[in-house]
N, C-alpha and C positions, 0 to 999 in steps of 0.2 A: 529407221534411224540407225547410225553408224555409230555404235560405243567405243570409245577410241580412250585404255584404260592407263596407256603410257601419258607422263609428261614432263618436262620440264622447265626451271624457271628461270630466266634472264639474269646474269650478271646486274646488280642493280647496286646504286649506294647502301652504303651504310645509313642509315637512319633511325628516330627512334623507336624502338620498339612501340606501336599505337598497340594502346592497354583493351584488348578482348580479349573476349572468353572463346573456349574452344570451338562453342555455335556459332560466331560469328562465321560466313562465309563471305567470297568475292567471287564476281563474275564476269569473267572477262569474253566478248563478240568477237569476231570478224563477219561482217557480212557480206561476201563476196556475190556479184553478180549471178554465180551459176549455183555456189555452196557456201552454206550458214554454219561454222563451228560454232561452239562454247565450251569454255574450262571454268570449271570452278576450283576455287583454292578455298586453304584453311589462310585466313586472316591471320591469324595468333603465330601458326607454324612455317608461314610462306610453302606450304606444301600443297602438290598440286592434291586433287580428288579423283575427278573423272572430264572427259571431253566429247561430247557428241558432235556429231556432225548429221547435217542435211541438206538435202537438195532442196535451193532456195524457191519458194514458192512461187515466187512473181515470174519465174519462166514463163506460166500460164498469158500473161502479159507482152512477150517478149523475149527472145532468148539474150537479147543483148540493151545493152543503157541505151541504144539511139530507139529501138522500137518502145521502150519503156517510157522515154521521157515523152516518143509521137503519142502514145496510148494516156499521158499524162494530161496534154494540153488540149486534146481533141476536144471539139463539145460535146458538153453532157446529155447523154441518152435520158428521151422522155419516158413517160409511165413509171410503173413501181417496181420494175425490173433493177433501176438504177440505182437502188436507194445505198449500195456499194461496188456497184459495178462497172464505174466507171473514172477514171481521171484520177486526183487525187486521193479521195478516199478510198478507195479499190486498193491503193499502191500501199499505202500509209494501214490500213486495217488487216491487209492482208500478211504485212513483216512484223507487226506487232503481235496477232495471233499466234503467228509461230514460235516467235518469239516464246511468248506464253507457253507453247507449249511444250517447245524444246526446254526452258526454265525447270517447269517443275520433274520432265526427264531426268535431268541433269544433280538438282538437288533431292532428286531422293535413291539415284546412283552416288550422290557424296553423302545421302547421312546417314549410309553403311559404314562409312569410313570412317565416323567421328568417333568420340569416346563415348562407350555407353552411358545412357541416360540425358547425354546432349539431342537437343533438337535442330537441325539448323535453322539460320537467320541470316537472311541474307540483307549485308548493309551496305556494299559497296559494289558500282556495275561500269565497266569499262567497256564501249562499245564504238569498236574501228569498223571502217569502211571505204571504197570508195566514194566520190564524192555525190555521186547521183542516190545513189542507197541511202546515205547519211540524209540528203533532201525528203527523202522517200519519209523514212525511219520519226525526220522531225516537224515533216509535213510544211517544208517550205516550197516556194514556187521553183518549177525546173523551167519552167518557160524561156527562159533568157540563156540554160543552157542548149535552146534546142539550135542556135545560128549563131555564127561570129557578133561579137568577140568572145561567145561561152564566157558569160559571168554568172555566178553562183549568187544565190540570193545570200548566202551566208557561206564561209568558211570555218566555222564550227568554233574546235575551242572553245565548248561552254559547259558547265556546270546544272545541272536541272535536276526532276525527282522522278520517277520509272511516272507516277502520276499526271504530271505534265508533260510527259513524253507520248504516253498512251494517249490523252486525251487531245497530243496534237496542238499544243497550247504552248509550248518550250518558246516562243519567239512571240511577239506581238506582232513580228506579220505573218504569222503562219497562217494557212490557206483555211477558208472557211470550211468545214468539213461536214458530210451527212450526219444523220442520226445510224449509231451503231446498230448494227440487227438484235435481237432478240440473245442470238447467238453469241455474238459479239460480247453482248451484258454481260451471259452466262458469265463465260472466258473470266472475262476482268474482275467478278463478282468472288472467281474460287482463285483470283491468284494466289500464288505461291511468295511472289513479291510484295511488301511490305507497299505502301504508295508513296512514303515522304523515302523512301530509302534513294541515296544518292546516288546519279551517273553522269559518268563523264565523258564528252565525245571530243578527242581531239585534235587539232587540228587539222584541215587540209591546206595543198599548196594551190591548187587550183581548180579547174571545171576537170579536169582529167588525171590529174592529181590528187591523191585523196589523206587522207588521215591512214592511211592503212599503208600506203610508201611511208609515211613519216613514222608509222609503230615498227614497218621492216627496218629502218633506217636504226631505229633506237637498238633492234634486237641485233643488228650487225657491227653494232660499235661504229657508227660514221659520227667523226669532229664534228665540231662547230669549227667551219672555215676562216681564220683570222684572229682566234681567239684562243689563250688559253685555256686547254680541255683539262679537267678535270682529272685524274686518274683514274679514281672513284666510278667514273661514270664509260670507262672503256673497258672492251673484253678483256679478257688478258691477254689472245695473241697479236690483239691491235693494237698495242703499245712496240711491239717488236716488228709489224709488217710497215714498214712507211711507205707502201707502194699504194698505188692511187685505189679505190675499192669502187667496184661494179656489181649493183644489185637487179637483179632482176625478179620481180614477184610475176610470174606470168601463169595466164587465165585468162579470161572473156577479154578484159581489160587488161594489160599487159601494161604494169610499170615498170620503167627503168630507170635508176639512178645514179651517176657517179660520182663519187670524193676526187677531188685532184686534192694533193695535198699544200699547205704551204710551202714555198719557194721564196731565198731571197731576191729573187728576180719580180716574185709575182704571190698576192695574195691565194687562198687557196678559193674552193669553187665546189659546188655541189650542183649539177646539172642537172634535171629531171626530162624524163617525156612520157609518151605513153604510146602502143601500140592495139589498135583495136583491131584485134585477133583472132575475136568469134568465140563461139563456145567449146570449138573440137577439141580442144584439150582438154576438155573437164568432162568429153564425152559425150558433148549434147550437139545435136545437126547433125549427126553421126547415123545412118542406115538402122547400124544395129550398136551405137554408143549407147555406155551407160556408164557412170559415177566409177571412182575406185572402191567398190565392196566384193565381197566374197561372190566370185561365180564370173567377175571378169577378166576379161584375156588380158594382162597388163606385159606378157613376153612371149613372142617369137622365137622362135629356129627353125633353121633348116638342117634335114637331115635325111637321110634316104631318097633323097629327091623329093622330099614333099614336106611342104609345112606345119611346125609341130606347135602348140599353145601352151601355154601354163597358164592358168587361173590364179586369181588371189583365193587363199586358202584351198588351192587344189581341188573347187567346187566343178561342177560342169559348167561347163559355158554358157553364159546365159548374152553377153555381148560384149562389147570392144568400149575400156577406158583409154582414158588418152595416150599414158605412155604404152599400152599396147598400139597402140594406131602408131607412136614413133615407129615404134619396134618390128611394126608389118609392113612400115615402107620402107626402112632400111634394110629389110631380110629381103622384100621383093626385090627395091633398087639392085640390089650385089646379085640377085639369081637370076635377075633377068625377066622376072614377071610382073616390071611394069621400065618403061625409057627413063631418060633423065627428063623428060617432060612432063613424066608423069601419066604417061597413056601406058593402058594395062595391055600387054600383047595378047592378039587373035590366040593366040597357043596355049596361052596361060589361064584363059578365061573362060568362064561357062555365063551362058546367056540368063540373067535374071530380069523378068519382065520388059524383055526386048532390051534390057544393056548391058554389058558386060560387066562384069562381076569378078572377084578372086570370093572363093573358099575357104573359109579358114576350118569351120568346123559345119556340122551337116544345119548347124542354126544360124550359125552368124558368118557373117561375108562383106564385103567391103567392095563397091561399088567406086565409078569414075567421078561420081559426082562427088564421093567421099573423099578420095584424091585430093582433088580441086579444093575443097573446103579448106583440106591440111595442107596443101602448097601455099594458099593465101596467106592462112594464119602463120605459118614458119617465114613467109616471106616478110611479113608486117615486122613478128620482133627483130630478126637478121638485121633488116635495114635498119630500124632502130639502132640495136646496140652497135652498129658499124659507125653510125651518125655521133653518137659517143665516144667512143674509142676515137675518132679524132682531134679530139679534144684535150687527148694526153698520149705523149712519146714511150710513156712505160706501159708494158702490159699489166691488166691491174688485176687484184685478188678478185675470182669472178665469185660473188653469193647467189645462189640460186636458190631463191624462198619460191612458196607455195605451195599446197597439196599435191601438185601435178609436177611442178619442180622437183619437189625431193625425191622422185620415182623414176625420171628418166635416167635412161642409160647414154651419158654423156658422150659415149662413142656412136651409138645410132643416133644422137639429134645433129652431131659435126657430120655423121655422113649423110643428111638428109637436107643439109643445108639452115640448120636451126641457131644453130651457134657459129659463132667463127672458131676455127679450128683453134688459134691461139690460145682462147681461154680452157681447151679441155683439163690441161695439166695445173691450171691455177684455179679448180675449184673448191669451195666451200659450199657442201649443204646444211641450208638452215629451218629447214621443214618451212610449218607453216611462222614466216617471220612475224606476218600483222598479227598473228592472238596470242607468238609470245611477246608480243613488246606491249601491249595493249595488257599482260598479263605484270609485265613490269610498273604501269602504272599504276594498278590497283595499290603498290606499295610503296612510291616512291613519287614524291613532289617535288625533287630534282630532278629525276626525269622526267617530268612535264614541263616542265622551266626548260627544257634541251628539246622538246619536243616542238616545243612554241620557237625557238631559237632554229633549230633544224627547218622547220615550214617558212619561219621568217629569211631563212638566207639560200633559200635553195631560189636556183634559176630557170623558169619553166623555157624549153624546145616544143616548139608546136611544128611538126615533122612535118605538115600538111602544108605548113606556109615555106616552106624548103623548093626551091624549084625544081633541080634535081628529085627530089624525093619518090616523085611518080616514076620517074624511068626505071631510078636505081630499084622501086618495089616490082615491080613489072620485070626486071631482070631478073631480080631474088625468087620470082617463083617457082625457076625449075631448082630440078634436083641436081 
């Protein structure tokens, strides 16, 4: 687990101060398809604690939502092998465990922090996501998202208690579920979490669209389109930028959002899509990919003729995170040791198990197959945010959220083909957006009113039904 001790907290209303004591605590999720953060805050203080992160478990499942939701609906294996290992309860016991377990991580890294003699308590859990995870999480059917038209059994936006969320029971159609293992009891038997204690999951826009674009959207300061905004409820430099705002949260699932703003010509407009992009940026599908933690290659140079790495925390090399994987194709592209196609040159390369291969270090190396992974997944968002950006004649403030986001070097993703060149000079990093805006609702019921407002007026792009769409991603994947 990844102890991540920085944090901070969204611009949010003023509201009343809710009367706790210094143990109260909050909890706020993102559960991303490849990695599961958590922040806890002081209730009383709006102060953050501590944040973990992990690599989300149901990979075992699937490294991506489409193998997840096939491994969802399959039928259920006979004998007593299956008694959680398969379909929904496999999916739903398996995010819950962790759950659990990252929880009591997490709050007993905050009740260092408290004032002594308090214990903490935790009373209140905000938990974002995309929209397949959220299904996972509250054990509704994905069936219906596995073929057009992807309808979602639910769209979230609900209130419930960690207890009826564990037990799978938050909906009256949620799916029938096995008996929990032994194991399972244990777990829930020593939680850390209270059972009536309240959570809230909010809403999504679509089957690909998630509550977790609508927590980035909150954390970027995006309008309500058509309406007067609030003051209160925008960043401060979003009252002074009137130019149109482009959010990209990208990862396994890649969403993208834009603000156009109002015009007396024309009401304003929040566009969404989503780009399915693989796991390469978060590191997974990758030869020798692993997470951003200490020991991976996250930057490239060249120098002396030969490729040099730096690790996070200056550890040894242990493998290639995502924005290292930018990094080694923009240092190769410029030296010449791999085309703009992406084929690694006979010169450049040393044979690993009959294919060619680059070297980075005497452990980790980067293969053709790996290439190919990262040409697809840069080509997927590109064309997205291209398909956007038509949409408005200004070039807009570009946000770039996500764990994998806030670490690229803006200059190697434009030379790789990842961005269009336009937005480099009009960036904003916003780290991880979904668990700070998911951490802004732990305190504020105006922004849940803006959140439900935000999912209510955004306009879903389904890229796939684009006819052009195929060409222009098939263009997008060389370099």
């Amino acid at each position: 687990m990844q102890i991540v001790t920085e944090g901070r907290m969204p611009e949010i209303p003023e509201e009343l101060e809710p009367k706790t004591s210094p143990a109260e605590i909050g909890i706020a999720v993102d559960i991303g398809t490849t990695t599961i953060a958590v922040s806890v805050w002081s209730l009383l203080h709006r102060k953050h604690l501590v944040t973990v992160a992990e690599k989300n478990n149901q990979v075992r499942y699937g490294y991506d939502i489409i193998r997840r939701i096939a491994f969802a609906i399959r039928p259920p294996l006979t004998g007593s092998s299956a008694v959680v290992e398969s379909g929904p309860s496999a999916l739903h016991y398996c995010i819950i465990s962790q759950l659990e377990k990252m929880f009591t991580q997490a709050v007993m890294e905050a009740a260092a922090k408290l004032p002594r003699g308090f214990q903490p308590k935790v009373t209140s859990i905000v938990i974002t996501g995309n929209t397949t995870m959220l299904s996972f999480l509250c054990n509704t059917s994905v069936s219906n998202m596995a073929a057009a038209p992807f309808t979602p059994a639910s769209l979230f936006d609900v209130n419930t208690t960690w207890e009826k969320l564990r037990n799978g029971t938050t909906y009256s159609h949620c799916v029938s579920l096995d008996n929990p293992t032994p194991e399972l009891i244990k777990i829930f038997e020593s939680s850390i979490i209270p059972p009536q204690t309240e959570v809230y999951i909010p809403p999504c826009i679509g089957a690909f669209i998630g509550a977790d674009a609508v927590c980035s959207m909150i954390a970027a300061g995006f309008p309500i389109p058509g309406t007067k905004n609030d003051p209160s409820t925008l960043r401060p430099w979003e009252s002074k930028v009137k130019a149109p705002l482009l959010l990209a949260d990208i990862g396994t699932n890649s969403e993208l959002c834009l603000y156009v703003p109002d015009s007396p010509e024309k009401a304003g407009r929040i566009l969404c899509t989503s780009a399915a992009s693989g796991p390469a940026f978060e590191g997974a599908n990758i030869s020798c990919g692993m997470p951003s933690i200490e020991g991976a290659i996250d930057k490239i140079i060249y120098i002396h003729d030969q490729l040099e790495c730096h690790t996070i925390g200056d550890k040894n090399a242990r493998g290639l995170c995502g924005s290292g994987l930018i990094s080694a194709a923009a240092v190769m592209l410029k030296n010449k040791y791999i085309d703009k196609n992406g084929i690694i040159l006979r010169e450049k390369s040393k044979l690993g198990d009959g294919t060619y291969c680059i070297e980075l270090t005497p452990a980790v190396y980067l293969s053709q197959q790996d290439i190919r992974n990262l040409q697809l997944a840069k080509s997927a968002v590109k064309t997205g945010l291209e398909f956007l950006l038509e949409h408005t004649s200004e070039t807009p403030v570009f946000c770039i959220a996500g764990g994998f986001g806030s670490k690229i070097n803006l200059d190697e993703a434009t030379t790789i083909g990842l961005l269009p060149p336009q937005l480099e000079k009009r960036t904003i990093h916003l780290g991880n957006a979904a668990l700070s805006g998911a951490s802004a609702l732990l305190f504020s019921n105006v922004l849940r009113d803006k959140a439900r407002s935000l999912a209510k007026k955004a306009i879903q792009i389904n890229l796939a039904g684009i006819p052009e769409f195929q060409e222009r991603f098939l263009k997008g994947i060389d370099f």
